[in-house]
C-alpha positions in Angstrom: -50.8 -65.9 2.9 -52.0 -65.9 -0.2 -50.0 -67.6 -3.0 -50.6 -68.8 -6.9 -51.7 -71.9 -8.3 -48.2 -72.9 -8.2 -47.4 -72.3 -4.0 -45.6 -69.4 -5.3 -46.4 -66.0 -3.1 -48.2 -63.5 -5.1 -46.2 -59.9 -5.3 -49.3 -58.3 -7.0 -51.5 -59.3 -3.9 -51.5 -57.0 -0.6 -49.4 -59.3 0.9 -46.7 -59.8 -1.7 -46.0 -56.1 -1.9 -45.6 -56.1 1.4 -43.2 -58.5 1.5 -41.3 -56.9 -1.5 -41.4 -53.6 0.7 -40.0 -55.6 3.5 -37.4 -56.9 1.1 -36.6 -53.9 -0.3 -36.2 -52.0 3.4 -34.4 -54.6 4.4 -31.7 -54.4 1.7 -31.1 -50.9 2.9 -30.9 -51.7 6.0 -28.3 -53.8 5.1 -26.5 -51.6 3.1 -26.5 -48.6 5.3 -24.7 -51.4 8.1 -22.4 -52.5 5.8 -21.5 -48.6 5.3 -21.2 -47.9 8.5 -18.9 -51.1 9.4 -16.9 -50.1 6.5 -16.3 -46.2 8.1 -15.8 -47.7 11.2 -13.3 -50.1 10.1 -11.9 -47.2 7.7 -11.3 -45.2 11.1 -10.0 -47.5 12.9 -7.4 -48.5 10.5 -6.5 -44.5 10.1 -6.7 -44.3 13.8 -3.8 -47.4 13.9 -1.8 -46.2 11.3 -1.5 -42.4 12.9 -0.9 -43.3 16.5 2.1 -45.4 15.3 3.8 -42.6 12.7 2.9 -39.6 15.2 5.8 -40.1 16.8 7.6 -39.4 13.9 5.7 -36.7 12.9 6.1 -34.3 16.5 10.0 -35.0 15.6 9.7 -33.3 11.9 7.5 -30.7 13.2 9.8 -30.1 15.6 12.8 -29.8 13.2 11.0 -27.6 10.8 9.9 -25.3 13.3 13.5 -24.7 14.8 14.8 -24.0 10.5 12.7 -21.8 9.0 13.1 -19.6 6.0 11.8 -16.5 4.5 9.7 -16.5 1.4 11.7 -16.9 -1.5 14.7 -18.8 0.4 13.0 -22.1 0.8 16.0 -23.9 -0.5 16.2 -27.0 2.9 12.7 -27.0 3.4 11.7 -27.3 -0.2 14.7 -30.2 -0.3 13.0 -31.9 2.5 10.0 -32.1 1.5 11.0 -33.5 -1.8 12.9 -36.1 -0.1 10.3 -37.4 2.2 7.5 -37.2 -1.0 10.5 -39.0 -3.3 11.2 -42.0 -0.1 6.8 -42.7 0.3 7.1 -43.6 -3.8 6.1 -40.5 -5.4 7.0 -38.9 -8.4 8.5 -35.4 -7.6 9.5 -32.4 -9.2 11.3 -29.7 -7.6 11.4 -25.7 -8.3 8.5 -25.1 -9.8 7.8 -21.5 -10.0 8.7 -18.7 -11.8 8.5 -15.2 -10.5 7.8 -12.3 -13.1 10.1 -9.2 -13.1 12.4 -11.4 -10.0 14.8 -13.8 -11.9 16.9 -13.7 -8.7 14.2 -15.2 -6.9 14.6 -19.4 -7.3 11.5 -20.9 -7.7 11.3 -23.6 -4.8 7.7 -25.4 -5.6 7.4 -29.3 -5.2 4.8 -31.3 -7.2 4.6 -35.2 -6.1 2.4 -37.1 -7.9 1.4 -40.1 -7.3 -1.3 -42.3 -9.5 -4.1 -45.2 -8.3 -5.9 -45.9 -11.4 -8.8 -44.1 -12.9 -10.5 -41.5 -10.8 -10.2 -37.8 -10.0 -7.2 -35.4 -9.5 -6.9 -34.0 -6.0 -4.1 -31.7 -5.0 -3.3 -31.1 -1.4 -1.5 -28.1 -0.2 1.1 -26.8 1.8 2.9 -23.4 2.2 7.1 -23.7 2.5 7.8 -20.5 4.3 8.2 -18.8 7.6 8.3 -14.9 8.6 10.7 -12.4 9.6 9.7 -12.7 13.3 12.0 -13.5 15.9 10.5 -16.0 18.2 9.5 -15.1 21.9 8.5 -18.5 23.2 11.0 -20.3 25.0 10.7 -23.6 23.6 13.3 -25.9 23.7 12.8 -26.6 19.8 12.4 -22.3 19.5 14.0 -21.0 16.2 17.3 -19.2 16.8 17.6 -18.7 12.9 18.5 -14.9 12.0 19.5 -14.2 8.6 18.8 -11.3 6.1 16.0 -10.8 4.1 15.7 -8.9 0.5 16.2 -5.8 1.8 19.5 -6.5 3.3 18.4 -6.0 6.7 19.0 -9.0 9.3 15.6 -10.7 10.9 15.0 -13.2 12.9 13.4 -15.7 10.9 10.1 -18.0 13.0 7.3 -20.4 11.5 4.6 -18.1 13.3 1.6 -18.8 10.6 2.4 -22.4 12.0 3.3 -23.6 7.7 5.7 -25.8 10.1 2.2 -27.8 10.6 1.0 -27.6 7.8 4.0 -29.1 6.2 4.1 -31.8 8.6 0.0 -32.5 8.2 0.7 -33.0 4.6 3.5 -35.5 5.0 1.6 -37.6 7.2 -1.3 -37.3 5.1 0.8 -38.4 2.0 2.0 -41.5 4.3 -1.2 -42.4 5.6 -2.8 -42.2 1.5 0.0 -44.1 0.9 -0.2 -46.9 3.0 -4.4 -47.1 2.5 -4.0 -47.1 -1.3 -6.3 -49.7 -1.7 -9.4 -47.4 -0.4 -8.8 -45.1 -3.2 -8.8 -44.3 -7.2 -7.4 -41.0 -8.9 -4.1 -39.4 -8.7 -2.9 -37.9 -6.2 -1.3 -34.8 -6.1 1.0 -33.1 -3.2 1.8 -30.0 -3.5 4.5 -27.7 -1.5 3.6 -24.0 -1.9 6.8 -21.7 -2.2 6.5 -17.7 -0.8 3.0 -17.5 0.5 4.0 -14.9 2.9 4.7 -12.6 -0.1 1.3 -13.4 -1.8 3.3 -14.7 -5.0 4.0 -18.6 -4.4 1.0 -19.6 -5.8 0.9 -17.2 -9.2 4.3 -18.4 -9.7 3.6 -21.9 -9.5 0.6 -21.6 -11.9 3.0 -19.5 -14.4 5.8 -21.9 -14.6 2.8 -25.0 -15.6 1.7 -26.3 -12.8 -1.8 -27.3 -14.3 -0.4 -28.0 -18.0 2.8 -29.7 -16.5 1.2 -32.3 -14.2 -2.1 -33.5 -14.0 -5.2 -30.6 -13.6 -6.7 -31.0 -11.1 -10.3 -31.8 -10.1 -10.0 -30.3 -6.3 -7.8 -28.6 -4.4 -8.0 -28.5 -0.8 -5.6 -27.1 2.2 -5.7 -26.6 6.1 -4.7 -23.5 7.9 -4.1 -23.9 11.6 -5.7 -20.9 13.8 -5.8 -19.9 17.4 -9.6 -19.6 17.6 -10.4 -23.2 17.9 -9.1 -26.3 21.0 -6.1 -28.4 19.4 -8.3 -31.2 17.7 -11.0 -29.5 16.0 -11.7 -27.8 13.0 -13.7 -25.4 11.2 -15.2 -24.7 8.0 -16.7 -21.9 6.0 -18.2 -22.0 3.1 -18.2 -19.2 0.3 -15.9 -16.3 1.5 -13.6 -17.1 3.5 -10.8 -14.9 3.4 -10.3 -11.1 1.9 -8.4 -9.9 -0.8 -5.1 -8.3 -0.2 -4.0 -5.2 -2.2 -1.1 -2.9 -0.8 -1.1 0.7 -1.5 1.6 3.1 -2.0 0.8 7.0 -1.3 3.3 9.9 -1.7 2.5 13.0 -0.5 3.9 16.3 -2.0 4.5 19.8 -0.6 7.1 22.4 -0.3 9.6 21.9 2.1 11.0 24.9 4.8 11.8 26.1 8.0 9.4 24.7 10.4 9.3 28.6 12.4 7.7 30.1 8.8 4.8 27.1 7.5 3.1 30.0 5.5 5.9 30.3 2.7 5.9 26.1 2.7 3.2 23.3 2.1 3.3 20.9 4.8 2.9 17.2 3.3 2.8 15.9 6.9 -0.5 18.8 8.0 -1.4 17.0 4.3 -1.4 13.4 5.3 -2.8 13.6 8.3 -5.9 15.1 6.6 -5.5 12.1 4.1 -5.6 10.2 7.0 -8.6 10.9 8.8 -10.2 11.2 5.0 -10.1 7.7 4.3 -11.8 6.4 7.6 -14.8 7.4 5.8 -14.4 5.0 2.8 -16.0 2.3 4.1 -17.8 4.2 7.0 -19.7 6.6 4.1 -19.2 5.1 1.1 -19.0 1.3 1.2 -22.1 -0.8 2.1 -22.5 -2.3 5.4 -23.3 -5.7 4.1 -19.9 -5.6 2.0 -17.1 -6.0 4.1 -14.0 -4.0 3.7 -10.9 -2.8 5.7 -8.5 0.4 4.8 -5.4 0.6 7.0 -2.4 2.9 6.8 0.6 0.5 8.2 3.3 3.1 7.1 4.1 6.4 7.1 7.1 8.5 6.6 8.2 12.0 6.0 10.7 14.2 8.3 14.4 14.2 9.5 13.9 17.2 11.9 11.4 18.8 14.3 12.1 22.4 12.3 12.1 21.0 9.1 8.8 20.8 6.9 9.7 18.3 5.0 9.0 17.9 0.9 6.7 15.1 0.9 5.1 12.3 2.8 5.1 8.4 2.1 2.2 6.3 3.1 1.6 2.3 2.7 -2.1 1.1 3.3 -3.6 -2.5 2.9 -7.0 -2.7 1.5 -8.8 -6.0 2.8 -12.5 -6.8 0.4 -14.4 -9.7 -0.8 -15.6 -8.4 -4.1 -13.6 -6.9 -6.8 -16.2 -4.2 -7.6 -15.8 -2.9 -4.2 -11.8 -3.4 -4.1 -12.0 -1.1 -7.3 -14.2 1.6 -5.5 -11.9 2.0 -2.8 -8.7 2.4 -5.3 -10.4 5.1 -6.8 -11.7 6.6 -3.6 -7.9 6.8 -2.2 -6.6 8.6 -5.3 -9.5 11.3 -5.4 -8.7 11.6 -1.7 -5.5 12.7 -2.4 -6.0 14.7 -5.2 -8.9 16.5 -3.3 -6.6 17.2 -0.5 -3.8 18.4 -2.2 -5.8 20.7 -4.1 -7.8 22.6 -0.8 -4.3 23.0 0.9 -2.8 24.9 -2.5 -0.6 21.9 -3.7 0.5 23.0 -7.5 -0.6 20.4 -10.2 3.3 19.4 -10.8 3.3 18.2 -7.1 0.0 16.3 -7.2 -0.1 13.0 -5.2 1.5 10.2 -6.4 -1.1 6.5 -5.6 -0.1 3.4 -6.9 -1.6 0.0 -6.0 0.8 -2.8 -6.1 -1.1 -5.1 -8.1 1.9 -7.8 -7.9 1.3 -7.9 -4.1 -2.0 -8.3 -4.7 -4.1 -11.4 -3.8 -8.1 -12.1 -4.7 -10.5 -13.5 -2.1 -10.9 -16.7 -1.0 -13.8 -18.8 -2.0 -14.8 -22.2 -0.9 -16.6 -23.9 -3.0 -20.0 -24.4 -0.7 -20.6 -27.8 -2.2 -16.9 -29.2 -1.5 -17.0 -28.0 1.9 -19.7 -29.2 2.8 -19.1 -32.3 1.3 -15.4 -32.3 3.8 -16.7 -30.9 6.6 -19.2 -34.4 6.7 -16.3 -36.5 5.6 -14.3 -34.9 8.5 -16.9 -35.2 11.0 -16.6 -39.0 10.9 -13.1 -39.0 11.8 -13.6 -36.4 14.5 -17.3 -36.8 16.0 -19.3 -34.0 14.6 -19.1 -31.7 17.9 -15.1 -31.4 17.0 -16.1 -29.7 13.3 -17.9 -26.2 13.6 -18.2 -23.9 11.0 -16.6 -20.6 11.4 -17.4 -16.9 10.6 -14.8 -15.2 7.2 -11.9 -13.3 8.7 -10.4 -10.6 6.8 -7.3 -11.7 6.8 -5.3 -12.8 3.5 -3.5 -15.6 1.6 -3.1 -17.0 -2.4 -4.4 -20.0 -1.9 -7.4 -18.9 -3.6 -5.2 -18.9 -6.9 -5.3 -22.2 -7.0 -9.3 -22.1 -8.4 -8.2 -20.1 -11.6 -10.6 -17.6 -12.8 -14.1 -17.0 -12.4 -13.8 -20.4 -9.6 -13.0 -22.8 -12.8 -11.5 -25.1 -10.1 -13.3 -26.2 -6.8 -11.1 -25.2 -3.6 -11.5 -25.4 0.5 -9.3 -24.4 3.3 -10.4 -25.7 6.0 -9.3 -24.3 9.6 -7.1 -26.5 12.1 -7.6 -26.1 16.2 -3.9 -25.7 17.4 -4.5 -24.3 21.2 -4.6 -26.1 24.2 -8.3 -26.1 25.2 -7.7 -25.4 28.8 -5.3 -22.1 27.9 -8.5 -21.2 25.3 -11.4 -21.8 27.4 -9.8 -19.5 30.0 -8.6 -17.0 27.4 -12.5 -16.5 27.0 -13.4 -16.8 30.4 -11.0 -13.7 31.0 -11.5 -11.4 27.6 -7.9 -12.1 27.3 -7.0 -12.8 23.9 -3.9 -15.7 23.2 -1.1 -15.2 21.0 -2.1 -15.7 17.4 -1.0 -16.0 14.2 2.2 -13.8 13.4 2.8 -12.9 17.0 6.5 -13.8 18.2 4.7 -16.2 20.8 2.8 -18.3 18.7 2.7 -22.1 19.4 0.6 -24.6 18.7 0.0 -27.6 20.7 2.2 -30.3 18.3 0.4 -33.5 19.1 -3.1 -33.3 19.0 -3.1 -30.8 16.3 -1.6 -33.0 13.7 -3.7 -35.6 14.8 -6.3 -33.8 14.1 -4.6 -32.5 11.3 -3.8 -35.6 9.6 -7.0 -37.5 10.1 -8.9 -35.0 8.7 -7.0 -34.5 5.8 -6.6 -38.3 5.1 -10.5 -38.9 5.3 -11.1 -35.4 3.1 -9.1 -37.0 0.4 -10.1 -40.9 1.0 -14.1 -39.3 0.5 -12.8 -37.3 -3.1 -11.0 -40.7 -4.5 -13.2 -43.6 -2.8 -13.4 -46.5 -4.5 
């Protein structure tokens, strides 16, 4: 080896830089070890902490799940919640919310806060409500809850969107970030969404403060359980990931008579069935294939009597995009529609179609930011093994949790998709063609125990990756 005057090795010669290359690999080496034994220890300190509160955890789910309530009637769930953020040493404010043109609606958001030092702001979210569903499945913890919704009409009442998990997941997240606040920096925001079954939870929230009143926030994230995934995984998907919702009102007008003489009436019903079949061709002829986009009629009303042509027609549709340009294209496609066929079947001008889109029911698409999820779906894949975290396709389906990012995406957002079916039931489900009971159906049940596992672990190391030290 060659060395100076002074015995000392030479770095400039061949050999010294080799030795500072060995050095230098060698410190990595190191560090990426040290990294490693840090997640591991990380893990298994989660792991520890979760199999001793899961217990607990079952039990709530189990007691939510057997009390729901409709959107906009959150009042014991909202109260529990508080209470177990207020007992883990948060700082909680209760009913936030405030819904336009509905003060008779109570605004049932809870904000917890809790802060670590400097670092960022992460929310984490839950929704509060249940549906007007009566349960089907014969569990022994089943909801027998029947009460009346704002229409005065008495439903039974079931958590079958499973928020009953989600509520729990974010409890035992809140513990578990509680007890490992010495892995983390930032504040820490919990958040318990009020009326997301009626698409206005969220815009209520954000109009009563919630990013001027508490602390804005750098990330939001969320989990939604789903059927199409074994009870311990989840799945991401970045970009869209859900559609927006907008629900349509059509009324149909004609000229009512006696059903034995149609040619001194105009039939609204001969009328909407035309309407009908029209709109199929939206997306078929006029929307293009690489834009996704769903028109259903859900509704539709007009009659008392088999000899009776009736004076109009009512209609309610749903239309289900990802981009607002093509949302607005199908609007104006429905009212020309109408207009077009009231005007071929002799409909006078002062009886023209009536088409109004509820834009108060209305909910924009769901983004994820690509960049957070991907940055969760590796932090998740530690805590899970990376064969238990898939990404998934975009569904069509709807929710407001996309409000949460503001306009034009000022604020990054994921929802990531929790596994809540037994993996036996599922893998035979596909074996078969046979599809499972899913989300909204009366029989809808997730597995308890592994899914908040899986629930809670991922959540904990999402967060723990956003706020690490």
């Amino acid at each position: 080896m060659r060395r100076s005057e002074s015995g000392i090795l030479n770095l400039e010669s061949p050999r010294g830089r080799a030795a500072r290359g060995y050095s230098a690999l060698a410190c990595l080496v190191l560090c990426l070890l040290l990294r490693v034994s840090a997640a591991r220890a990380q893990q298994t300190n989660l792991d520890a902490r979760l199999e001793r509160e899961l217990p607990s955890l079952v039990s709530t789910y189990k007691s939510l799940h057997a009390a729901p309530e409709l959107s906009h009637h959150e009042q014991k769930t909202s109260a529990f919640v508080a209470e177990e953020l207020r007992a883990l040493g948060y700082s909680v404010t209760e009913h936030v919310g405030k819904y336009a043109g509905h003060p008779e609606w109570v605004g049932y958001g809870v904000v917890g806060v809790l802060k670590n030092g400097q670092g960022p702001t992460v929310y984490v979210r839950t929704e509060l409500d249940a549906l007007p569903v009566e349960e089907m499945t014969g569990l022994p913890y089943a909801s027998k809850v029947r009460t009346k919704d704002d229409a005065g009409r008495e439903v039974g009442v079931m958590h079958a969107c499973g928020h009953d998990i989600h509520i729990t997941s974010l409890l035992g997240t809140a513990t578990m970030l509680v007890e490992m606040k010495g892995q983390w920096r930032g504040t820490l925001v919990m958040l318990a969404q009020p009326a997301e079954e009626a698409i206005s939870g969220a815009k209520a929230m954000l109009d009563d403060g919630l990013y001027t009143r508490f602390p804005r926030p750098d990330y939001v994230i969320a989990l939604h359980d789903t059927p199409a995934l074994e009870a311990g995984k989840v799945g991401f998907t970045p970009g869209f990931a859900m559609a927006s919702s907008t629900s349509v009102e059509v009324t149909l007008r004609g000229i009512g008579g006696h059903g034995s003489a149609p040619q001194v009436a105009k039939d609204p019903i001969v009328e909407a069935a035309e309407f009908i079949m029209a709109v199929q061709t939206i997306v078929s002829r006029e929307d293009s294939p690489f834009d996704p986009a769903v028109v259903t009629v859900g509704s539709i009303h007009g009659g008392t009597r088999p000899n009776i042509i009736p004076d109009e027609v009512q209609l309610q549709l749903t239309i289900r995009t990802y981009k607002e340009e093509v949302r607005q294209h199908i609007l104006a496609a429905l009212a020309r529609m109408a207009q077009g066929i009231a005007a071929a079947d002799g409909i006078p001008p002062s009886l023209s179609p009536i088409v109004t889109a509820e834009e108060s029911d209305h909910s924009p698409a769901l983004y994820n930011d690509p960049q957070l999820t991907a940055r969760l779906a590796q932090a998740v894949k530690t805590v899970l093994g990376p064969d238990n975290v898939v990404e998934l396709p975009p569904v069509m389906a709807s929710e407001d949790f996309c409000r949460f990012a503001l306009e034009d995406r000022q604020i990054p957002i994921c929802q990531f998709s929790l596994g809540a079916v037994d993996p036996t039931k599922l893998a035979e489900s596909r074996r078969r063609g046979v599809a499972l009971p899913g989300l909204h159906s009366s029989l809808w049940a997730p597995v308890p125990e592994p899914t908040l596992r899986a629930g809670v672990k991922s959540m904990t190391s999402a967060v723990l990756d956003l706020m690490k030290k």
